[in-house]
N, C-alpha and C positions, 0 to 999 in steps of 0.2 A: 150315646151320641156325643155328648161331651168329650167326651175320652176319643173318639173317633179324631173330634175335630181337634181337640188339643194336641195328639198326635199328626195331622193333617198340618197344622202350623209350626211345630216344632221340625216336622221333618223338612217343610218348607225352607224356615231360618237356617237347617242345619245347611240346606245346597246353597243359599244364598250366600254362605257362609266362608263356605268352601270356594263356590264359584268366585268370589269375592278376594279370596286366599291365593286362589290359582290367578285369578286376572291381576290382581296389585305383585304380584310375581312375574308374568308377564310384562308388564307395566315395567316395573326396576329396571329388569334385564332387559328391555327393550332401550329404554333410558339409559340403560349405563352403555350401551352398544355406541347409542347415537353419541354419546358427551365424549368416548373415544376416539371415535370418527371425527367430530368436533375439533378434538385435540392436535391429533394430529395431522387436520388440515389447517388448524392455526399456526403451527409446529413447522411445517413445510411452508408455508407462504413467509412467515418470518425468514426462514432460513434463504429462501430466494431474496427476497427482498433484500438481505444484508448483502448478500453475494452479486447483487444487480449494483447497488450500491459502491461499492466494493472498484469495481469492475468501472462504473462511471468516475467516481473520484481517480483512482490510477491514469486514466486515459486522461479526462484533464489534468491535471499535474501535468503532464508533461508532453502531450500535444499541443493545449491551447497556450501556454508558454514558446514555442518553440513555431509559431505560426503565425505571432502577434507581437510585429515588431516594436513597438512601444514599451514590452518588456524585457529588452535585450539589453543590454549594458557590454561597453566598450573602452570604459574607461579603468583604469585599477584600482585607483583610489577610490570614484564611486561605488566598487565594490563590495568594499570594507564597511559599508552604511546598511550591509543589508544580511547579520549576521543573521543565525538559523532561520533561513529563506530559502524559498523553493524559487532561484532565480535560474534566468538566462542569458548566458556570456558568448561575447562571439570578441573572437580574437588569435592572432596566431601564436604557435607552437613556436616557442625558441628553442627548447632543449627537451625532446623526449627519452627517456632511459629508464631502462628496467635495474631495479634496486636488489640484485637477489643477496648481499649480506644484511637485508632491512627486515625487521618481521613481518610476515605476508607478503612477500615478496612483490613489493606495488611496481605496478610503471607509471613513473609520475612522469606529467606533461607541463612545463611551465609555459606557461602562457604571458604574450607582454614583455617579460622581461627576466632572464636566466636567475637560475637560484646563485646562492643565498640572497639575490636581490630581489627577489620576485616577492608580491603580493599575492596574485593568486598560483596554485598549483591543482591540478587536475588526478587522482589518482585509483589507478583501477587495482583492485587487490586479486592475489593468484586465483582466489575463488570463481572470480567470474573473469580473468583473463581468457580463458576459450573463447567467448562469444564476441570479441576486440582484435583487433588488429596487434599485429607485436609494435612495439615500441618505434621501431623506423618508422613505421607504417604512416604516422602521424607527425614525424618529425618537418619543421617550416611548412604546415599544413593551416590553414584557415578554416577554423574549426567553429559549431555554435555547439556551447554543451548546457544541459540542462541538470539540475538537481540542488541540493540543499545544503547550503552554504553555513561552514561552522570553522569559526575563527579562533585563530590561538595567536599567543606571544610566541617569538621563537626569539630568543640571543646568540646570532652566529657570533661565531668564537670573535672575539677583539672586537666586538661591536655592538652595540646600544638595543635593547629589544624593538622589537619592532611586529605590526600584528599580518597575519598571512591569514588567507581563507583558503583552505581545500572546500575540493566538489570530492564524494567519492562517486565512480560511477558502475553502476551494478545490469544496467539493461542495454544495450546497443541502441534503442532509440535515445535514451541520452545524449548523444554521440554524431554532428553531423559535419562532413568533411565538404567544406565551400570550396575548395581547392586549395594551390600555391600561395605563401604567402606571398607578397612582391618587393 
């Protein structure tokens, strides 16, 4: 009877044992399924969330500038105050011309007042020339352009340095033609 029942417990422990073996293996793989899953629906909602992100910052940059007039500037010298700035400028085109012996073959637009004298200059590089008007196109045009403003010294020949802000501009909403100048 001893022996009966010590067998009777042993073989008991042995299933529980096993059952025990089989269900905490179950268990794991179960758990490692969901921590996956887990993963990479943390994985995909970051990845939207930057790309929503993304997508808002771009669109203000450069609509909520170009809709609110209080951040337009019209003056040339007040320009110069607002180096790598995502500003906006409205004023007309005195000299537009495409540069093709210049690297990247820009079309620069001076605005205000013809180069070498001019402060600011506008220019669109061959890369994203398609999506732009050619160079006439914009010529004594009343323009507002939008982008970020990065200032250099320039020394025209026989004359004292002086500092210029280029815009360059890369999207056609940049870019908005108010008409004639007058």
């Amino acid at each position: 009877m001893r022996i009966a029942r010590a067998q009777f417990f042993s073989t008991l422990s042995g299933l529980s044992r096993e059952k025990n073996n089989n269900g905490s293996l179950f268990t794991f793989a179960r758990n490692q399924l969901i921590m996956k899953k887990s993963m990479l629906l943390i994985a995909t909602l970051l990845a939207l969330s930057q790309m929503a992100k993304a997508q808002t910052d771009a669109s203000y940059t450069i609509d909520s500038l170009t809709t609110d007039r209080s951040f337009i500037l019209t003056e040339p010298q007040e320009i110069l105050k607002h180096d790598d700035e995502l500003i906006t400028v409205e004023g007309c085109v005195v000299r537009a011309s495409l540069k093709e012996q210049v690297k990247g073959k820009p079309i620069f637009l001076d605005m205000f007042v013809a180069y070498p004298d001019n402060v600011l200059t506008i220019a669109i590089w061959e890369e994203d020339q398609p999506n732009f008007l050619p160079a006439a196109g914009y010529q004594q045009k009343m323009l507002r352009i939008t982008g970020r403003a990065k200032k250099k010294t320039y020394a025209p020949p026989g004359k004292a340095p002086q500092e210029r802000i280029t815009i360059s501009l890369h999207d056609p909403k940049q870019i908005n033609i108010l008409g004639s100048c007058q």
